[in-house]
C-alpha positions in Angstrom: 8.8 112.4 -84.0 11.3 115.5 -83.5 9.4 116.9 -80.4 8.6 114.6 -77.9 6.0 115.2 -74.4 8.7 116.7 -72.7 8.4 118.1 -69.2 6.2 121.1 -67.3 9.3 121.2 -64.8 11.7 123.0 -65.4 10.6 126.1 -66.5 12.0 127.7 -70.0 14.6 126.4 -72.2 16.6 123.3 -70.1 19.4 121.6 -72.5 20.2 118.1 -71.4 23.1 117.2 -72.8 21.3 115.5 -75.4 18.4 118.0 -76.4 16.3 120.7 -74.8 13.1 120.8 -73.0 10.8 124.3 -73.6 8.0 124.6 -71.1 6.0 127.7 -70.5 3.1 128.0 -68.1 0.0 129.7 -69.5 -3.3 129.5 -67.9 -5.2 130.9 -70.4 -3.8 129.9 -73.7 -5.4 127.5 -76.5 -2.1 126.7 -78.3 1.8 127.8 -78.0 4.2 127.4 -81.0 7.5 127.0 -80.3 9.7 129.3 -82.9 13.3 128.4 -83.9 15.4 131.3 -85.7 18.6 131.2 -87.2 21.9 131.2 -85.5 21.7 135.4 -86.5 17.9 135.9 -85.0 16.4 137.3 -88.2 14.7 134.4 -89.9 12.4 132.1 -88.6 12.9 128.7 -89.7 10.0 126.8 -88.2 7.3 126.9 -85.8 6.2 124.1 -83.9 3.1 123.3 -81.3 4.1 122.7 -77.9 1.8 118.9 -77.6 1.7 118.8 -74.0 -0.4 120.7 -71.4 0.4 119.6 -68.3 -1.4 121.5 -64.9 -1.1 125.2 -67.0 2.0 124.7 -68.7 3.0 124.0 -72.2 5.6 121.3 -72.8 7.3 119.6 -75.4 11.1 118.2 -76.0 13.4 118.1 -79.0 16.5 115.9 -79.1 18.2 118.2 -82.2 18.0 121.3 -80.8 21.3 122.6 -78.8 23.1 125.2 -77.3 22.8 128.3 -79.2 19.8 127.8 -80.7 17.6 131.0 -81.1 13.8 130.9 -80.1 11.0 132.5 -78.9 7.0 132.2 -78.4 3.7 133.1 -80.0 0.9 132.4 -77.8 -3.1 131.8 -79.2 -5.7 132.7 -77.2 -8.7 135.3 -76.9 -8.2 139.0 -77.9 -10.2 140.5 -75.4 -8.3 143.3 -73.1 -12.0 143.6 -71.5 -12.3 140.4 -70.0 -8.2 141.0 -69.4 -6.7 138.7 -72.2 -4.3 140.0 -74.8 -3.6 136.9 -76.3 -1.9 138.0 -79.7 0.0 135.2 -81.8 1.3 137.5 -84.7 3.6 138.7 -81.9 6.9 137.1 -80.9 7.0 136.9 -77.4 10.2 136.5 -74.6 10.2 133.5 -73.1 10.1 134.6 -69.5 12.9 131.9 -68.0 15.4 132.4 -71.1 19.3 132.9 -69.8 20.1 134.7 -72.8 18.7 137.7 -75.3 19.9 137.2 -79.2 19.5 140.5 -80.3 17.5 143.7 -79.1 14.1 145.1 -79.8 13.9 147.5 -82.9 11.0 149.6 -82.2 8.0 150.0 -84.5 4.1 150.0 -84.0 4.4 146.0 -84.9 5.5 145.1 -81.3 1.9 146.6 -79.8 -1.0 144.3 -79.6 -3.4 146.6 -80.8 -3.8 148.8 -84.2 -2.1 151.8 -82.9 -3.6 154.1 -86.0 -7.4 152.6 -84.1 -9.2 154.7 -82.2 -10.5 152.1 -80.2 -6.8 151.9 -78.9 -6.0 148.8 -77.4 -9.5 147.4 -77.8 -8.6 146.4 -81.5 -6.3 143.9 -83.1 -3.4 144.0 -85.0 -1.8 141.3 -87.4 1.8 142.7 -88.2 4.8 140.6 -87.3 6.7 141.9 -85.2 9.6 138.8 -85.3 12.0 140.8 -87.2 12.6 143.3 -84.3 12.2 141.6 -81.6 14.7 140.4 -78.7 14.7 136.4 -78.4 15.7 133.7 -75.9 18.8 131.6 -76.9 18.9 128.1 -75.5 22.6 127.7 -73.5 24.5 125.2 -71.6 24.9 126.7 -68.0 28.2 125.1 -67.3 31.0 127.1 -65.5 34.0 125.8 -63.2 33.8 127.6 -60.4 36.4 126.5 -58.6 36.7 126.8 -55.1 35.0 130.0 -54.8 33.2 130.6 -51.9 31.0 133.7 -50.8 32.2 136.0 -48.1 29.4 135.6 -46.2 30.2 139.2 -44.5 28.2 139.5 -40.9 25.6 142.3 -40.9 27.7 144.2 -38.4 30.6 144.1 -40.4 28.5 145.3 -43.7 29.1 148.3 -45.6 27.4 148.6 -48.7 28.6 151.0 -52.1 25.9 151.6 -54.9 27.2 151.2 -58.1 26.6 150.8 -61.8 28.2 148.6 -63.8 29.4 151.1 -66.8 29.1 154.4 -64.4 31.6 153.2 -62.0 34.3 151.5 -64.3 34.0 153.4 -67.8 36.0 156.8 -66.8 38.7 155.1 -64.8 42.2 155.6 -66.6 43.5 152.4 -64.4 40.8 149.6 -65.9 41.7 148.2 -69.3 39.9 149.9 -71.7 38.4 146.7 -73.0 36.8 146.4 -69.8 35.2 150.1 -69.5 31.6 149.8 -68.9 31.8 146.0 -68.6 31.2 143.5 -66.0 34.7 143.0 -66.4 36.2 146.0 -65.1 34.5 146.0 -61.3 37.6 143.6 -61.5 40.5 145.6 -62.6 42.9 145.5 -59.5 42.4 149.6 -59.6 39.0 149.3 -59.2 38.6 146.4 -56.2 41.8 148.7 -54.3 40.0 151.4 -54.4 36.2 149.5 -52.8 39.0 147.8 -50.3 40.8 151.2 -49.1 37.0 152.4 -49.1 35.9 149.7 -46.6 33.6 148.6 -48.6 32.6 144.7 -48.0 29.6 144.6 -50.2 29.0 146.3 -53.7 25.7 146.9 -54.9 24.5 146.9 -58.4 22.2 148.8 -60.0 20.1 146.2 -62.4 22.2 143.8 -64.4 19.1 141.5 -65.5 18.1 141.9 -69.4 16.2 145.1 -69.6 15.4 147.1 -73.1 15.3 150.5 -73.8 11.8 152.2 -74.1 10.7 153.5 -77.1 10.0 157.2 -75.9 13.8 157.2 -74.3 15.0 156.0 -78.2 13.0 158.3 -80.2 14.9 161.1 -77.9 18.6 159.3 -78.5 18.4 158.7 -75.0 19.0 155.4 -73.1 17.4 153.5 -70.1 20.7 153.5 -68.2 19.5 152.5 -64.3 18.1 150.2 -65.7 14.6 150.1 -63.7 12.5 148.6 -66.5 13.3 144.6 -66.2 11.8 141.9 -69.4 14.4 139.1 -68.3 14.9 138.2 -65.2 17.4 135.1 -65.9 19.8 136.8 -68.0 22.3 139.0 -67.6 22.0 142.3 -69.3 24.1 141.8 -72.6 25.4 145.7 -72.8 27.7 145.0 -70.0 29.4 141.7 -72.4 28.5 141.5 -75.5 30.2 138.4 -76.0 29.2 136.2 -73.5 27.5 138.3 -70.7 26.7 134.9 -68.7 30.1 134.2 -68.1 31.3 137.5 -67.6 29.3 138.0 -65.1 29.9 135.0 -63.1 33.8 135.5 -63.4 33.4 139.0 -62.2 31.5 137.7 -58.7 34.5 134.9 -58.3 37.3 137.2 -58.6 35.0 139.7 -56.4 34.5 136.8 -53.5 38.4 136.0 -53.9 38.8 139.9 -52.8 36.4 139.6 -50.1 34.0 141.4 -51.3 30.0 140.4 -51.5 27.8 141.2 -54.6 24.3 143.0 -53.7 22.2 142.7 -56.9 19.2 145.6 -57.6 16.3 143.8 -58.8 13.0 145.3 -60.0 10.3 142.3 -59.6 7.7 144.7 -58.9 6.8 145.6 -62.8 7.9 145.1 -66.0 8.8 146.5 -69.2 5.3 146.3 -70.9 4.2 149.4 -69.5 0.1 149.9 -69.2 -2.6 148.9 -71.4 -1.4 151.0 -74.0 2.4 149.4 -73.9 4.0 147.0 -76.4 3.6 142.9 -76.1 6.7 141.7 -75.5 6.4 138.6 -73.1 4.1 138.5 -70.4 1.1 140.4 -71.5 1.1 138.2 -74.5 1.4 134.7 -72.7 -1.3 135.1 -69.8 -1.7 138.7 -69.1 -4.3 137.8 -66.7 -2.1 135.6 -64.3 0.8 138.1 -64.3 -0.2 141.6 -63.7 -2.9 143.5 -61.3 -5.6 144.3 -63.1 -8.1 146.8 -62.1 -11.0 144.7 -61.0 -13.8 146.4 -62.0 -12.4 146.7 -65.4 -9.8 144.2 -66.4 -9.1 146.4 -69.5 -6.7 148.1 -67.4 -3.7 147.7 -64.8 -3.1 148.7 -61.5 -0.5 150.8 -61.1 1.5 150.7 -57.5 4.7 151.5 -59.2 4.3 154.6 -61.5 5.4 152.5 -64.5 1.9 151.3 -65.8 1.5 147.4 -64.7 2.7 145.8 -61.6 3.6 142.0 -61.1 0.7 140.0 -59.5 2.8 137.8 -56.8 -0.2 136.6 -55.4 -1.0 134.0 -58.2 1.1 131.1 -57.6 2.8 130.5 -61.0 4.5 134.7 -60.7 5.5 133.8 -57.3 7.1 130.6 -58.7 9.1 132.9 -61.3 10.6 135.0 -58.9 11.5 132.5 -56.6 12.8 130.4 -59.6 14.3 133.7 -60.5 16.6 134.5 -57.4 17.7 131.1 -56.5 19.2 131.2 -59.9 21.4 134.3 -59.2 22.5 132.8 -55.6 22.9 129.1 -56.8 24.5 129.4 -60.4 25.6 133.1 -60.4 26.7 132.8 -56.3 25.3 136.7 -55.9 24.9 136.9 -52.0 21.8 139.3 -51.6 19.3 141.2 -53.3 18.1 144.7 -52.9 14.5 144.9 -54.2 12.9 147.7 -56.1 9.9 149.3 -55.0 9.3 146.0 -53.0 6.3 147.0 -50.9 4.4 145.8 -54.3 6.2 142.2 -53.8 3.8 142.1 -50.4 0.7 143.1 -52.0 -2.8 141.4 -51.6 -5.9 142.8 -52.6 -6.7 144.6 -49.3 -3.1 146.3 -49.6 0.0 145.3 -48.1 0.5 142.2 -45.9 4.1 141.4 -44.4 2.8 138.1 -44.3 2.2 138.1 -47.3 3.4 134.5 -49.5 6.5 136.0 -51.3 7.8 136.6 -47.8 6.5 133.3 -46.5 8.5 131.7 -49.3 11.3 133.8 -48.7 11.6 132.8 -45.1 11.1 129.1 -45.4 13.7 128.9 -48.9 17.3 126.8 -47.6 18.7 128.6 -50.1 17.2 132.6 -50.0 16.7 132.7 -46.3 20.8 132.7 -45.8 21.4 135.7 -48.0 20.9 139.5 -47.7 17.4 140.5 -48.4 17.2 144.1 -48.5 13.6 146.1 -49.1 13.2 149.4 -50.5 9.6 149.7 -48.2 7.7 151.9 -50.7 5.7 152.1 -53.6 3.1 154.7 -55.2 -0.1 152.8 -53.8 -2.4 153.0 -51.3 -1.0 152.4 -48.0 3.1 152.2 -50.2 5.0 153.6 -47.7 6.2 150.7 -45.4 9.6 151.5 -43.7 9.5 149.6 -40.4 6.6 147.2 -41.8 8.5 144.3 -43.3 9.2 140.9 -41.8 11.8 140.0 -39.9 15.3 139.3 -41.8 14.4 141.5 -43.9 16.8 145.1 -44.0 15.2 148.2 -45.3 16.2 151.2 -46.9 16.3 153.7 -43.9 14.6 157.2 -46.0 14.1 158.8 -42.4 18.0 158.7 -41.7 18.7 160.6 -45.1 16.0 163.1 -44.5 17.2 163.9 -40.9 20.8 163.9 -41.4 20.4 166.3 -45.2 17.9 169.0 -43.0 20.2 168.8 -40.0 23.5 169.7 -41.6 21.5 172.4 -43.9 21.5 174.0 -40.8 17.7 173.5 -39.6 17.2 173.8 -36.3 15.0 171.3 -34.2 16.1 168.0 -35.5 18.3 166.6 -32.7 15.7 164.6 -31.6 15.4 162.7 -34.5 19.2 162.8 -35.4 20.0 161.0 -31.7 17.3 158.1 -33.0 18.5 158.1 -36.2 22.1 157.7 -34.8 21.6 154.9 -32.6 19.9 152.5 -35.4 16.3 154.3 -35.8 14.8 152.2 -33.0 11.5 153.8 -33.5 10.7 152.4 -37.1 12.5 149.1 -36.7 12.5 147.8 -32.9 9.7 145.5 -32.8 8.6 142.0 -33.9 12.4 140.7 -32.4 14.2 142.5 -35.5 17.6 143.9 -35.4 19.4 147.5 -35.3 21.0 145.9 -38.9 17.4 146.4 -39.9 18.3 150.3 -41.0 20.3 150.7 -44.1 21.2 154.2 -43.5 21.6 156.4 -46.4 22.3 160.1 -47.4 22.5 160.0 -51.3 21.3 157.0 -54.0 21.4 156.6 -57.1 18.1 158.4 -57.3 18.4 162.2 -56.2 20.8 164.4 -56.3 24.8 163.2 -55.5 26.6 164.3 -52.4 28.3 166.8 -54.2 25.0 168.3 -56.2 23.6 168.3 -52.1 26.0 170.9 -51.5 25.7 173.0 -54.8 22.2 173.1 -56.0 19.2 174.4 -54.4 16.7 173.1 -56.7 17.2 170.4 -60.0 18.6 170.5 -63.1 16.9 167.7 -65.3 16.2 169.6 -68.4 18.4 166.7 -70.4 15.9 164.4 -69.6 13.5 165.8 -72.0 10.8 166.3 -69.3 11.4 169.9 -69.3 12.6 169.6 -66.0 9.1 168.1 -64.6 10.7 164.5 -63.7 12.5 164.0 -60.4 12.2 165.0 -57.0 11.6 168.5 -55.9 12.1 167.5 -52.2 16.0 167.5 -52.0 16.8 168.8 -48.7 19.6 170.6 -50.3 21.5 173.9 -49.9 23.5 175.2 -52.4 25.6 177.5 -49.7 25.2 180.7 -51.8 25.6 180.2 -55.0 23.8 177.7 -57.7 26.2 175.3 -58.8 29.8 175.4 -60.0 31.6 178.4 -58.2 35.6 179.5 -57.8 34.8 181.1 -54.6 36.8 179.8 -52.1 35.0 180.5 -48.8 32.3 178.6 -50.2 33.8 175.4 -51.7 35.4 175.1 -47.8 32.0 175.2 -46.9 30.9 173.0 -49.3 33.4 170.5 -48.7 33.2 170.6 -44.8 29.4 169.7 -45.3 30.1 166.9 -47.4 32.4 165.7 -44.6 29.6 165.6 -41.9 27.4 163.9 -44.0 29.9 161.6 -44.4 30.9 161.2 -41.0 27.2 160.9 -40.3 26.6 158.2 -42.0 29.5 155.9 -40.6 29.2 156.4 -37.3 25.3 155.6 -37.0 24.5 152.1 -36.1 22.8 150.7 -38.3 24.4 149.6 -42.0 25.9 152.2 -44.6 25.1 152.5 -48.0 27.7 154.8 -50.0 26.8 156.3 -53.4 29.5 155.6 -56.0 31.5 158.6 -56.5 30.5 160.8 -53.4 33.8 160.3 -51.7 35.6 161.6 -55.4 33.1 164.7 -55.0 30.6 163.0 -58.0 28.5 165.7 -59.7 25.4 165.2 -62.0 25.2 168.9 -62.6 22.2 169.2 -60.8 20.6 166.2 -62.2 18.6 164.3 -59.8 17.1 161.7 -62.3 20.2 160.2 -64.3 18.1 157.2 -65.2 18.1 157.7 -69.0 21.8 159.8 -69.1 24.2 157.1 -70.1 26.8 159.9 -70.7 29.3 161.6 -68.3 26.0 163.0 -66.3 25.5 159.6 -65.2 29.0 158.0 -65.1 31.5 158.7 -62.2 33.6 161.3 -62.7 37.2 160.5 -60.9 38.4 163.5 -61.8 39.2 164.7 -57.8 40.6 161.4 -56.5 44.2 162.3 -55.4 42.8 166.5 -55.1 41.4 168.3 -51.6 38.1 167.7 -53.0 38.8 163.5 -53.0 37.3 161.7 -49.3 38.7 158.9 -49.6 40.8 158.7 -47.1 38.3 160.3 -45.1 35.7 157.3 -45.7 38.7 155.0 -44.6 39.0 156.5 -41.4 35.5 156.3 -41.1 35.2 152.5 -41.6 38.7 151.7 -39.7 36.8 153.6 -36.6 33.9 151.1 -37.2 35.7 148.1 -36.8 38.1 149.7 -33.8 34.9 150.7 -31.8 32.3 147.7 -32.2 29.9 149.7 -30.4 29.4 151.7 -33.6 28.0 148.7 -35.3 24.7 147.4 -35.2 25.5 144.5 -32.7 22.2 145.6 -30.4 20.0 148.0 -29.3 20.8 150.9 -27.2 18.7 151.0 -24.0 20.5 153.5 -22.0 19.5 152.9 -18.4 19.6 154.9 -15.2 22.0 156.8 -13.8 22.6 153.7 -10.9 22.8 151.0 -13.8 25.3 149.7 -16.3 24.2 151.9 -19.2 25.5 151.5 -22.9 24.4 155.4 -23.7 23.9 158.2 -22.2 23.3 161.9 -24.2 24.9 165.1 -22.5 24.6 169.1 -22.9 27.7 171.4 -23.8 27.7 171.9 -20.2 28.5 167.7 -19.4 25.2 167.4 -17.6 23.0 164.4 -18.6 20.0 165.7 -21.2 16.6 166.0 -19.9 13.1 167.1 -21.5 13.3 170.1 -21.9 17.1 170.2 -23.8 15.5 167.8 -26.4 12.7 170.1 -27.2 15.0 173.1 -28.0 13.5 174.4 -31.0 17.1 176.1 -32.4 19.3 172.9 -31.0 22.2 172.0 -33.4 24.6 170.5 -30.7 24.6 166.5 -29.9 27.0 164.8 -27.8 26.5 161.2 -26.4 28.8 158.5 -25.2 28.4 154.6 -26.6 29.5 152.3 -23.7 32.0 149.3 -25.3 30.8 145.9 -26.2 33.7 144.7 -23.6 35.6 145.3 -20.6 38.9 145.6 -23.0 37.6 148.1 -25.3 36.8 152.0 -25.0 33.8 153.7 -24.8 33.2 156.5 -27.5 32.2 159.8 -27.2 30.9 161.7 -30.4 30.1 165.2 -30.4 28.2 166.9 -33.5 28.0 170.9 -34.3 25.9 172.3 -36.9 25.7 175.9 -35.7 27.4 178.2 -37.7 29.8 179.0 -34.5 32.1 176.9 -32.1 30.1 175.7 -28.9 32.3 175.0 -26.0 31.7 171.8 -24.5 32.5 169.7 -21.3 34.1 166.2 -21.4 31.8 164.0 -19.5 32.6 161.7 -16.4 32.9 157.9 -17.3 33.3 154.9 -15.4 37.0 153.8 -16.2 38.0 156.6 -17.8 40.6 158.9 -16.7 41.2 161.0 -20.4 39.6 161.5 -23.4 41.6 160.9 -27.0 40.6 163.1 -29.9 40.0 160.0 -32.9 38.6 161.8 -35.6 37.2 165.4 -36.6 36.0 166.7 -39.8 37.3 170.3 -38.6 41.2 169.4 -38.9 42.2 168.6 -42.6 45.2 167.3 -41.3 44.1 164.2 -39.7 42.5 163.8 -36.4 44.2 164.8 -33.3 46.0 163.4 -30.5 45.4 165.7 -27.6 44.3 163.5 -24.9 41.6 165.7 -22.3 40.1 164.9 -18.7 36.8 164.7 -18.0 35.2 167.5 -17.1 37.6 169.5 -19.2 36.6 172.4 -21.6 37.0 172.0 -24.9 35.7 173.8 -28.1 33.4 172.4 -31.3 34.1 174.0 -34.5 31.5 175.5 -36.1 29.4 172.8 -38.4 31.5 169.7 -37.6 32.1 166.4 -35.7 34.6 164.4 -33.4 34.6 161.4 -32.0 36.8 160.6 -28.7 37.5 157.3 -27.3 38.1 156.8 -23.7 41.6 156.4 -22.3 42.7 154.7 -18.9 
């Protein structure tokens, strides 16, 4: 016979070296066929029943069928979106575990479950074929010499992480080959890794790589789903990025980024998929058991719960989902060699029924996995549900996007008064959201621009957004930007003003590096970026979105800035997030202590000072043979004279770094208990001398 039993385990498309095993778990279905296609995806040559049904999934094995070998699913089973099914086998379906996409989805009404001329909407049934235009799974031999690669394995306190996107950051830089622009390929370019190195960077982040299509509503606009955010495979690589062989490509592009040093963060979005709501196509999921992988409303299965603003969310707590995206990142770490994961709206990953649990099983798993529980798991703690908003609530090992550090840090240097309170917590690793349950100050991933908002440049220039290119006449996007403009709305020549503008970006900057805690740079703020005021590129796959190098080598290019930044992290330990900060009394060995401008320790009432924009506090070393810091930060429109304070051991203060000389930091070396002077809207940082 030409397909034989087979296997349940492993999952998807597995070529032997002497034929491939399909398996696909359904627990719903009455039948799978198993489609083959020609080596060009457009004609189906066959369809054969999967004979084995082994504990939910569907199995069967077939000695001629090799690599390169185009395929996909169609699933039979009850039509009944009330009861939750939408069991449909006139549509060609993904298979969920393929590790490659022949092809891309050609939109039409076919690739919908349901009549959409009906105006019972999804409640009826349609028989078009939607084979023709849709994306399919190609059967591959996973082979790759990897050599002696081996990942960085950079230490939390040594981490500093730059956000990036694959095309965005390579396809406007004159120094990558131009057959490498917008390709996996050119985050390799020599240019490209000197530039992350003289940065400081140790770990680059990437924006979602795994197969994802573009929507419909983005196509019929000629616009593109460039983030990202919208995931249907989550075993292959995105083919945009290689075209050729995006597998490969991929996996070179980690090795030669481990034999720079440098870790690879991946952006994963296992909290939906692209199937959208009830009313979205049937792509994969939906139409293999859409009652076993999404949340359904319970009182009326018809419909999908919707914690992440997209219209369906991932259902983790059935056991066969959780298996996928276990199955799913232990792939990238153990044949891609990816060394952590940043996870999308991942609040929904801990979901039960009653709301979120950080005991929930995906974390159980997580902790307990030999191979996840050694690499960076990073959450962003929020989604659109009940209860979503969970910074401080995830388990331990776990980092979390720090929100509260970017909202402090943008309203402080906007000049509102009243926040040094939270700026000294936010400074010293955000103790209050993440010291408890035995977790660590690397906990915080501090932030002051993403991918999502507005860049560090458009933070200085724009009061409000500018996302009328969307095609949402400006309704999408956040209208909570913390921003100031500094007198004039956008692009301006006056000089005064871009001074301004630039000294601002500098003390965000600044900021950001010397908070314990981990750093997250956005691609392109330190080469003053702009998206012209738009704060929701997601679908701009055009100069708005890319990185525009245009400053690197001008005044307006921070570089070097940045570098001194990071070099002052790794002189002054302290600044890293090796422990928490406890201060101590005056009669103890303290490792903090905050002063006034006039050098006297701070008490009560100098915290609650409604129109305070002056912090000055001194880190203690991690050893006898290092030197205390002391930083001092300004946002007052005017110099504030302040005193040097009194340390043990320390008989002069040396000027390290300032954002208010453009010349470099200075050298002057000062006593304790000497005057000295903070420029208006800036910071220093001093080290002790003996």
């Amino acid at each position: 016979m030409r397909i034989q039993q087979g296997t349940p385990h492993p999952l998807g498309a597995t070529w032997d070296g002497r034929g491939t095993n399909f398996a696909l778990f359904s627990a719903h279905a009455e039948k799978v066929e198993l489609c083959l296609f020609d080596r060009q995806g457009r004609r189906e040559l066959e369809r054969i029943a999967l004979p084995e049904h082994t504990d939910d999934i569907w199995h069967g094995y077939m000695s001629d069928v090799i690599p390169g070998q185009v395929y996909g699913y169609r699933v039979h089973g009850p039509y009944a979106p009330e009861e939750g099914h939408r069991f449909n086998p006139h549509k060609l379906l993904l298979d969920p575990y393929a590790r490659k996409v022949a092809g891309s989805i050609v939109w039409s009404d076919a690739h919908f479950g349901y009549r959409t001329n009906s105006a019972r909407e999804d409640l009826s049934y349609d028989r078009r074929d939607n084979a023709r235009g849709m994306v399919k799974g190609v059967v591959i031999d996973d082979a790759f010499t990897w050599g002696d690669d081996r990942p960085p394995s950079v230490s939390w306190s040594d981490t500093v992480f730059y956000e990036a996107h694959v095309k965005g950051l390579t396809i406007g830089r004159d120094d990558v080959p131009p057959a490498w622009r917008g390709a996996f390929r050119g985050l390799t370019a020599p240019g490209v890794i000197h530039h992350l190195k003289r940065l400081g960077v140790t770990s680059l982040e990437l924006l979602p790589v795994q197969y994802f299509p573009d929507d419909r509503y983005l196509v019929e606009k000629s616009l593109r789903n460039y983030w990202g955010y919208n995931t249907l495979g989550f075993f292959c690589p995105e083919p945009r990025y290689d075209h050729e062989d995006a597998l490969s490509a991929f996996k070179s592009t980690v090795s030669q980024l481990h034999n720079a040093g440098i870790e690879v963060i991946l952006d994963v979005v296992y909290n939906h998929t692209a199937e959208g709501n009830h009313l979205g196509p049937t792509l994969s999921f939906k139409g293999i058991d859409n009652r076993s992988y999404y949340w359904l409303t319970p009182d009326n299965p018809r419909y999908y719960e919707n914690f992440t603003g997209t219209g369906n969310a991932l259902n983790l707590t059935h056991p066969r989902v959780l298996q996928m995206v276990m199955d799913s990142l232990r792939y990238w770490v153990e044949h891609c060699h990816v060394d952590g994961f940043r996870f999308d709206l991942a609040t929904t990953l801990g979901r039960r029924p009653d709301g979120f649990d950080p005991q929930a099983g995906f974390f159980t798993a997580v902790a307990q996995d030999p191979v996840l529980s050694r690499v960076k798991m990073i959450a962003e703690p929020w989604d659109i549900g009940l209860g979503g908003y969970q910074v401080g609530g995830f388990p331990a090992g776990w980092s979390e996007w720090n929100d509260a550090f970017r909202h402090t840090a943008r309203l402080f240097w906007r000049g509102d008064g009243g926040q040094i309170r939270d700026l000294a917590a936010r400074m010293t690793g955000s103790a209050d959201k993440f010291r408890h349950n035995g977790r660590p100050p690397r906990t915080g991933i501090n932030h002051v621009t993403v991918h999502d908002g507005f860049t560090l440049a458009d933070l200085v220039s724009y009061n409000g957004k500018h996302n009328e290119a969307n095609g949402e006449d400006n309704r999408d996007g956040s209208d909570e930007n913390q921003s100031n403009n500094w007198g004039v709305e956008g692009p301006t020549d006056d000089a005064d003003i871009l001074t301004l503008r630039r000294r601002i970006r500098k003390n965000l900057l600044a900021t950001l590096f010397l908070a314990q805690g981990v750093p997250l740079l956005l691609a392109g703020d330190e080469v003053n970026n702009s998206q012209g005021g738009n704060n929701n590129t997601y679908c701009q796959d055009n100069e708005t979105g890319w990185v525009s190098w245009e400053a690197l080598g001008t005044d307006e290019d921070l570089t070097g800035l940045v570098a001194q930044l990071t070099a002052l992290r790794r002189t002054y330990p302290q600044l890293q997030p090796h422990h928490w900060l406890n201060g101590g009394a005056p009669d103890q060995d303290r490792d903090s202590v905050w002063f006034t401008p006039e050098g006297r320790e701070m008490e009560e009432d100098d915290w609650s000072f409604a129109e305070a924009r002056f912090l000055a506090y001194v880190i203690a070393p991690l050893s006898a043979d290092s030197a205390p810091v002391f930083i001092v930060v300004n946002a007052a429109d005017m110099p504030i004279d302040f005193t040097l304070p009194q340390w043990n051991g320390v008989a002069g203060w040396v000027r390290r770094f300032t954002t208010a000389d453009d010349n470099g930091s200075g050298k002057e070396r000062l006593a304790p208990g000497e005057s000295n002077s903070a420029d208006a809207r800036s910071v220093s940082v001093f080290a002790g001398a003996e």
